[in-house]
Chimera marker file (.cmm) of the C-alpha trace (Angstrom):
<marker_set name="trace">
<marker id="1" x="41.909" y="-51.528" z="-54.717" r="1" g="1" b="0" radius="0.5"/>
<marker id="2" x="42.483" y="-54.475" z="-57.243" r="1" g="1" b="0" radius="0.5"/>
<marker id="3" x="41.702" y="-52.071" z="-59.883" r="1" g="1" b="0" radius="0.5"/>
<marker id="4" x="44.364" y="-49.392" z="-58.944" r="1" g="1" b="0" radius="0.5"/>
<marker id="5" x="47.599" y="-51.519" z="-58.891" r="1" g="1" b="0" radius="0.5"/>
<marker id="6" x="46.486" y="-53.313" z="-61.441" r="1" g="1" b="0" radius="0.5"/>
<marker id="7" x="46.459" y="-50.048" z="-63.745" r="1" g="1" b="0" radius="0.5"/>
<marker id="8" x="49.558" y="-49.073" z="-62.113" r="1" g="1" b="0" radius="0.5"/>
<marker id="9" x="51.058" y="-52.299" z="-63.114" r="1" g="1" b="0" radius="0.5"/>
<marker id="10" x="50.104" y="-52.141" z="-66.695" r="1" g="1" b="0" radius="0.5"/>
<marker id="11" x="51.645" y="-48.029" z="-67.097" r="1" g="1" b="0" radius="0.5"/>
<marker id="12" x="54.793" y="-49.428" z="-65.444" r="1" g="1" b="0" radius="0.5"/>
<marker id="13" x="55.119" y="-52.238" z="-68.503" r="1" g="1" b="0" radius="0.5"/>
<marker id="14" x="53.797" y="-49.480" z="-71.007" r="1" g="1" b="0" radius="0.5"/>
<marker id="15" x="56.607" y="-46.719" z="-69.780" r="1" g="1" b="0" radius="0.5"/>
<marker id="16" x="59.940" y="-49.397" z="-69.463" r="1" g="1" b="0" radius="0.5"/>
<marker id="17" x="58.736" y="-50.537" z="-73.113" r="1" g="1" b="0" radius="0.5"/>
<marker id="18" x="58.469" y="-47.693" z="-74.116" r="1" g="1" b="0" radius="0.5"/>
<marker id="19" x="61.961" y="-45.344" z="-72.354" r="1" g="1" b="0" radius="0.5"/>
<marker id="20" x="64.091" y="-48.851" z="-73.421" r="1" g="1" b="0" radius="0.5"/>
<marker id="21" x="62.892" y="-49.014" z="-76.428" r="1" g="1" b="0" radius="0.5"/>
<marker id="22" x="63.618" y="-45.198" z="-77.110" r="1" g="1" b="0" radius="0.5"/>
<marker id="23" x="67.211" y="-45.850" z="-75.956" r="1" g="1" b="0" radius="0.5"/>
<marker id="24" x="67.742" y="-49.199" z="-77.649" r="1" g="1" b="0" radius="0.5"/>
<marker id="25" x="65.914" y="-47.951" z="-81.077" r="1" g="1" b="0" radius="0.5"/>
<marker id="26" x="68.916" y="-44.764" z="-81.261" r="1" g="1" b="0" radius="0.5"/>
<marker id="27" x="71.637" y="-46.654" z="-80.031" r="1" g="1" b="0" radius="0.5"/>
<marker id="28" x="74.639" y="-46.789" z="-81.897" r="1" g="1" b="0" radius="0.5"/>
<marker id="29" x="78.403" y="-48.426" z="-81.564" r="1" g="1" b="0" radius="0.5"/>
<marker id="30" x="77.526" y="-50.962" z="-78.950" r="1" g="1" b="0" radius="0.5"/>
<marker id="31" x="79.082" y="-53.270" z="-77.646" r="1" g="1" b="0" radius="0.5"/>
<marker id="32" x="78.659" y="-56.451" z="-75.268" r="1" g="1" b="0" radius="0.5"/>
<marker id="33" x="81.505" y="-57.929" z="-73.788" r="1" g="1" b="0" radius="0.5"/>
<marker id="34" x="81.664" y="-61.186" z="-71.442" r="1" g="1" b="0" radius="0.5"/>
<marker id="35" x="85.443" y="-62.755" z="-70.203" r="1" g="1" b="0" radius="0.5"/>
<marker id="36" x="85.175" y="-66.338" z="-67.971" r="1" g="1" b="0" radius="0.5"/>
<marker id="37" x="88.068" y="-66.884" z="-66.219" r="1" g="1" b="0" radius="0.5"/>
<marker id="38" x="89.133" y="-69.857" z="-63.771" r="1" g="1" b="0" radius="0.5"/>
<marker id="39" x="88.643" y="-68.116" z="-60.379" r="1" g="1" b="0" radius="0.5"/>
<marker id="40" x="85.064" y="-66.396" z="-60.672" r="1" g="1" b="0" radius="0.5"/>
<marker id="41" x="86.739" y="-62.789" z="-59.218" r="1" g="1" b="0" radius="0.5"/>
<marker id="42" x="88.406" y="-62.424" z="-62.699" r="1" g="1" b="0" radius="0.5"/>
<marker id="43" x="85.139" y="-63.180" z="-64.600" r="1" g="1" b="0" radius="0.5"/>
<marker id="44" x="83.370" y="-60.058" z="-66.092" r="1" g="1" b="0" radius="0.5"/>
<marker id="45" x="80.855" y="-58.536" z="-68.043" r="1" g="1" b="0" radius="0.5"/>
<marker id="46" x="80.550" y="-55.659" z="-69.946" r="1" g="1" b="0" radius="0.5"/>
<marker id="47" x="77.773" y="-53.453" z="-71.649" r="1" g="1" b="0" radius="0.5"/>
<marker id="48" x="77.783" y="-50.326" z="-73.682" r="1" g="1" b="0" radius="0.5"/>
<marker id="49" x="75.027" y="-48.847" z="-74.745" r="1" g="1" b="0" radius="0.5"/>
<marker id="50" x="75.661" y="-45.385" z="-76.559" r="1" g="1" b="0" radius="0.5"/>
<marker id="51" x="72.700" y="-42.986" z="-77.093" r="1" g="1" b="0" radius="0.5"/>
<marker id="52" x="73.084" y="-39.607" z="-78.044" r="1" g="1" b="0" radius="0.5"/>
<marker id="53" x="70.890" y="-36.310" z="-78.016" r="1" g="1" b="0" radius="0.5"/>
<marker id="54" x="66.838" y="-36.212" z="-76.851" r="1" g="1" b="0" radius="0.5"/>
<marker id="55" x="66.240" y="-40.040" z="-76.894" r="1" g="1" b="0" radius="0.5"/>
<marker id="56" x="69.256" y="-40.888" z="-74.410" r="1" g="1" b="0" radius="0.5"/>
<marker id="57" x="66.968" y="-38.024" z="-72.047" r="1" g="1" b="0" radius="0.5"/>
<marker id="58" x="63.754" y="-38.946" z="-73.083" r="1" g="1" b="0" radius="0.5"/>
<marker id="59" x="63.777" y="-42.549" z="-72.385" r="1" g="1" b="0" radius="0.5"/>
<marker id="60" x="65.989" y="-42.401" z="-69.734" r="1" g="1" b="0" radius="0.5"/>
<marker id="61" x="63.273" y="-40.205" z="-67.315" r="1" g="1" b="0" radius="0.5"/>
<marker id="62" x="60.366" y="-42.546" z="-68.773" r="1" g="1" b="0" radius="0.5"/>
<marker id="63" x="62.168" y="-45.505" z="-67.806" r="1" g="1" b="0" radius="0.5"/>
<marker id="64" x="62.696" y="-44.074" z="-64.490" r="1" g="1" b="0" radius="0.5"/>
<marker id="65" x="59.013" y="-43.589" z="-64.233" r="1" g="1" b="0" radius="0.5"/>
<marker id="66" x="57.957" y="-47.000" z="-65.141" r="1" g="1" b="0" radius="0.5"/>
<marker id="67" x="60.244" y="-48.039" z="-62.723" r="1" g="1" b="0" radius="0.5"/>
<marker id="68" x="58.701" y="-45.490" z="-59.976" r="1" g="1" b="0" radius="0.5"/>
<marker id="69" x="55.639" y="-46.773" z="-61.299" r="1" g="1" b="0" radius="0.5"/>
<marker id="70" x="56.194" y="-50.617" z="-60.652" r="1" g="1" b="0" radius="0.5"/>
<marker id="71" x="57.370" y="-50.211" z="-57.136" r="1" g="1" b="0" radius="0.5"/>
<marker id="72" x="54.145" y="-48.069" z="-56.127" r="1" g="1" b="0" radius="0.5"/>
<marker id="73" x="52.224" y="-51.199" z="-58.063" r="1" g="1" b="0" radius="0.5"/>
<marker id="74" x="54.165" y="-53.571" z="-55.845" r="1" g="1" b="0" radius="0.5"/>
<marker id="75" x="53.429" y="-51.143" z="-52.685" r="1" g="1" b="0" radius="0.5"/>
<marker id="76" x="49.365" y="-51.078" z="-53.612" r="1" g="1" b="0" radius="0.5"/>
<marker id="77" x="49.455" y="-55.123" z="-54.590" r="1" g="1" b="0" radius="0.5"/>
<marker id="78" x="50.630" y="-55.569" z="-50.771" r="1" g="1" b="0" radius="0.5"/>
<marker id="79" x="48.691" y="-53.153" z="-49.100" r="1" g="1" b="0" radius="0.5"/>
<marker id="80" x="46.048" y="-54.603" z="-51.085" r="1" g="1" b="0" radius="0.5"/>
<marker id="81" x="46.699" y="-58.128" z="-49.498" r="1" g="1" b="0" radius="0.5"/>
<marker id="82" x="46.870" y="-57.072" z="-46.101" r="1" g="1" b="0" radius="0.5"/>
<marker id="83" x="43.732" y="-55.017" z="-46.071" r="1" g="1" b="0" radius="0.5"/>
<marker id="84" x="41.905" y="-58.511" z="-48.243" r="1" g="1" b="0" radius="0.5"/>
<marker id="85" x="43.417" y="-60.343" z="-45.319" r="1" g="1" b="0" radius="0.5"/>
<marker id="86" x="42.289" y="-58.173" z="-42.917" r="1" g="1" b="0" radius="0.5"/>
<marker id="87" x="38.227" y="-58.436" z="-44.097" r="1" g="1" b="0" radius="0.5"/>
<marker id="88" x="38.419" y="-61.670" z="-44.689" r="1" g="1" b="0" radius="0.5"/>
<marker id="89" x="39.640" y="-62.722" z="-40.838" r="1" g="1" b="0" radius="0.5"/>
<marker id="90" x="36.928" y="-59.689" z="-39.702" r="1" g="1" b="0" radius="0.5"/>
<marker id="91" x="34.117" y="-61.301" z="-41.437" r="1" g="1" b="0" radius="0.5"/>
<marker id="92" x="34.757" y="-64.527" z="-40.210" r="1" g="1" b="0" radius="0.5"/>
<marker id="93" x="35.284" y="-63.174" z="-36.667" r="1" g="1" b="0" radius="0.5"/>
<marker id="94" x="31.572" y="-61.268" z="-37.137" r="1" g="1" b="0" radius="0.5"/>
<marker id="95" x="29.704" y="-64.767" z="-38.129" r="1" g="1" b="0" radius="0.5"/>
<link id1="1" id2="2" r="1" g="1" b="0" radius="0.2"/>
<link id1="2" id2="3" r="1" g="1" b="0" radius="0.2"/>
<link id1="3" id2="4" r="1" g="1" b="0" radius="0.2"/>
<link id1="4" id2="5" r="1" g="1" b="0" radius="0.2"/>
<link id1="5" id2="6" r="1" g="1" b="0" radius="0.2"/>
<link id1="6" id2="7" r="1" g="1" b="0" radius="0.2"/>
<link id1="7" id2="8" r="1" g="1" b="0" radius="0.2"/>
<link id1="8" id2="9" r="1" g="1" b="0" radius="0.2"/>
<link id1="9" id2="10" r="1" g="1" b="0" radius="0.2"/>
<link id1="10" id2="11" r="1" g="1" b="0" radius="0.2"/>
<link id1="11" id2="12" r="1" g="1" b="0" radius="0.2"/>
<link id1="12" id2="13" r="1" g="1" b="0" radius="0.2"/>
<link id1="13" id2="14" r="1" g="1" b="0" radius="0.2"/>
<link id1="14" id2="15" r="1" g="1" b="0" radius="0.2"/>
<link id1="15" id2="16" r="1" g="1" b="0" radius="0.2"/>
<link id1="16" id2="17" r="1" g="1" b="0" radius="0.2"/>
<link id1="17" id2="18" r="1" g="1" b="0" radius="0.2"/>
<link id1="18" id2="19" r="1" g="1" b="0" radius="0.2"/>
<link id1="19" id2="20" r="1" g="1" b="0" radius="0.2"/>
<link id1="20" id2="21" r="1" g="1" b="0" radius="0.2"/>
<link id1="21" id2="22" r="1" g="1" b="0" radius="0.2"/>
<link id1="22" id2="23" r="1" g="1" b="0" radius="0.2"/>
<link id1="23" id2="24" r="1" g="1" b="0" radius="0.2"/>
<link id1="24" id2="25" r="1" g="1" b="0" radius="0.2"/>
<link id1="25" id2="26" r="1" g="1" b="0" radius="0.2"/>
<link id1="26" id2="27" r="1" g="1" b="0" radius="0.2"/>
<link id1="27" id2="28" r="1" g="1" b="0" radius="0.2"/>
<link id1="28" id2="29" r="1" g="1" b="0" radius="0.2"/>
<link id1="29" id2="30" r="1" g="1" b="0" radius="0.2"/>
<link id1="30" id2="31" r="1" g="1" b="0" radius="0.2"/>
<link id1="31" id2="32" r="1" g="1" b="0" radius="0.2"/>
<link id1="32" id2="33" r="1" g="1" b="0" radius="0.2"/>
<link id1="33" id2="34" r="1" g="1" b="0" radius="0.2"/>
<link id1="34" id2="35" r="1" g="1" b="0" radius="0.2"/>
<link id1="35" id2="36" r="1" g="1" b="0" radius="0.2"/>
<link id1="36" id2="37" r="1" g="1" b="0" radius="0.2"/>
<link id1="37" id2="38" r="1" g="1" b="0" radius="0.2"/>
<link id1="38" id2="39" r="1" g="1" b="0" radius="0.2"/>
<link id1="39" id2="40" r="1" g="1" b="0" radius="0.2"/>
<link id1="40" id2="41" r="1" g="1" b="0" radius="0.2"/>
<link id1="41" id2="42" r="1" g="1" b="0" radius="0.2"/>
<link id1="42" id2="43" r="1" g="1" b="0" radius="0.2"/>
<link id1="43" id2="44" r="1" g="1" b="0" radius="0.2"/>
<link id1="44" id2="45" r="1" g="1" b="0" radius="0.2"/>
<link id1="45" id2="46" r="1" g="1" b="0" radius="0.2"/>
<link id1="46" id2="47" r="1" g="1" b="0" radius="0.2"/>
<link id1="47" id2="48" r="1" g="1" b="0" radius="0.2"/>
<link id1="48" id2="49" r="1" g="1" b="0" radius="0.2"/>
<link id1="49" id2="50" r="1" g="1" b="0" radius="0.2"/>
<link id1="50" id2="51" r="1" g="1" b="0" radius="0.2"/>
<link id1="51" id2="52" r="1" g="1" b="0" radius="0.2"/>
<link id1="52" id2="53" r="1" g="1" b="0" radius="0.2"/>
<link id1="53" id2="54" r="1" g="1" b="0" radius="0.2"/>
<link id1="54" id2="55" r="1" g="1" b="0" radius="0.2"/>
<link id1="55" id2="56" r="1" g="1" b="0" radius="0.2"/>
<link id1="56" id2="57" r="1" g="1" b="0" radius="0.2"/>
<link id1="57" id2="58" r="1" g="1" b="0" radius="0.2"/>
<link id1="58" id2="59" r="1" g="1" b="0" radius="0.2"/>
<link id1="59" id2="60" r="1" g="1" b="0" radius="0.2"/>
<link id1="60" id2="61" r="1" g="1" b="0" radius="0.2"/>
<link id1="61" id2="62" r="1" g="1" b="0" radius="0.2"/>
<link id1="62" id2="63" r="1" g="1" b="0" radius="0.2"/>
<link id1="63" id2="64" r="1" g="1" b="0" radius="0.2"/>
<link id1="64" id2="65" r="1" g="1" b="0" radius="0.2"/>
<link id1="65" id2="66" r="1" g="1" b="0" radius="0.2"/>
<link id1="66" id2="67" r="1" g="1" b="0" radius="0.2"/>
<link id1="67" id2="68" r="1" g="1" b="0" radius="0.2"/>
<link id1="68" id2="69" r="1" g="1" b="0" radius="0.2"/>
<link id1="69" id2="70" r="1" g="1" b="0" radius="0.2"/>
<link id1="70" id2="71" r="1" g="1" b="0" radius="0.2"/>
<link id1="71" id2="72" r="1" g="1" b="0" radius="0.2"/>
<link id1="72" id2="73" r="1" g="1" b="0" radius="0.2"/>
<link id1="73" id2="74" r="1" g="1" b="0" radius="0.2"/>
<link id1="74" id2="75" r="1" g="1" b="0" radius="0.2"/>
<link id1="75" id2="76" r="1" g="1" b="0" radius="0.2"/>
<link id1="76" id2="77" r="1" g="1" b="0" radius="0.2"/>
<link id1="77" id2="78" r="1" g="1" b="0" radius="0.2"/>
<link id1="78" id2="79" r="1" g="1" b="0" radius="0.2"/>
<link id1="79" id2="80" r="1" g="1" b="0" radius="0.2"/>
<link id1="80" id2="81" r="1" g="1" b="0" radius="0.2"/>
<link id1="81" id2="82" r="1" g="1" b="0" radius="0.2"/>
<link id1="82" id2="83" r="1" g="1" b="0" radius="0.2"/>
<link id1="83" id2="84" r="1" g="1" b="0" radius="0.2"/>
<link id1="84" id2="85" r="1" g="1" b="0" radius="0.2"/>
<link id1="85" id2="86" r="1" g="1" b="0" radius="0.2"/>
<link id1="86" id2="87" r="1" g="1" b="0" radius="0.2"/>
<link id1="87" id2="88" r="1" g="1" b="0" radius="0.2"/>
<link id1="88" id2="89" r="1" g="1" b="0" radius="0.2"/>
<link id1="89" id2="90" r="1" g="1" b="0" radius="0.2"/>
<link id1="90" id2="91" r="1" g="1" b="0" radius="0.2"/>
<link id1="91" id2="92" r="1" g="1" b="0" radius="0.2"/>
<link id1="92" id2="93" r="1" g="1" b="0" radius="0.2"/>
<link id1="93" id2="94" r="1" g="1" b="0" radius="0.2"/>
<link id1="94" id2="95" r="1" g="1" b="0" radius="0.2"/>
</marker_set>
């Protein structure tokens, strides 16, 4: 089981890299924005990231994978747990 969310993990850090850095390597007329202001409602923050054509798709849907793929990591790292947890309390139950 250690193995599985483990290789789960490392995809999940493999695909973000790889969709943001499709959509940050073809972005063009960006812009970042921050305003402070004395009561914290006013304060506010603003970014634009402009992608056009196949890479705006592309790395959009495999950024959406690695991020499917990091919450089925964190599932199997937790099931993982529980069933260690589990085995460990049986085995000391048995002896």
């Amino acid at each position: 089981m250690l193995m599985n969310y483990a290789r789960t993990l490392v995809a999940s850090i493999v695909f973000l890299g790889l969709g943001l850095g499709l959509i940050l390597a073809h972005s063009h007329d960006s812009t970042i924005g921050f305003t402070a202001a004395h009561p914290a409602a006013a304060t506010s923050l603003q970014v634009v990231i402009r992608t056009d054509g196949w890479p705006a798709v592309i790395g959009l849907v495999v950024t959406a994978v690695g991020v499917l793929l990091l919450l089925v990591a964190v599932v199997l790292a937790v099931l993982g747990e529980i069933t260690a947890r589990e085995r460990h309390a049986n085995s000391r139950a048995v002896s």
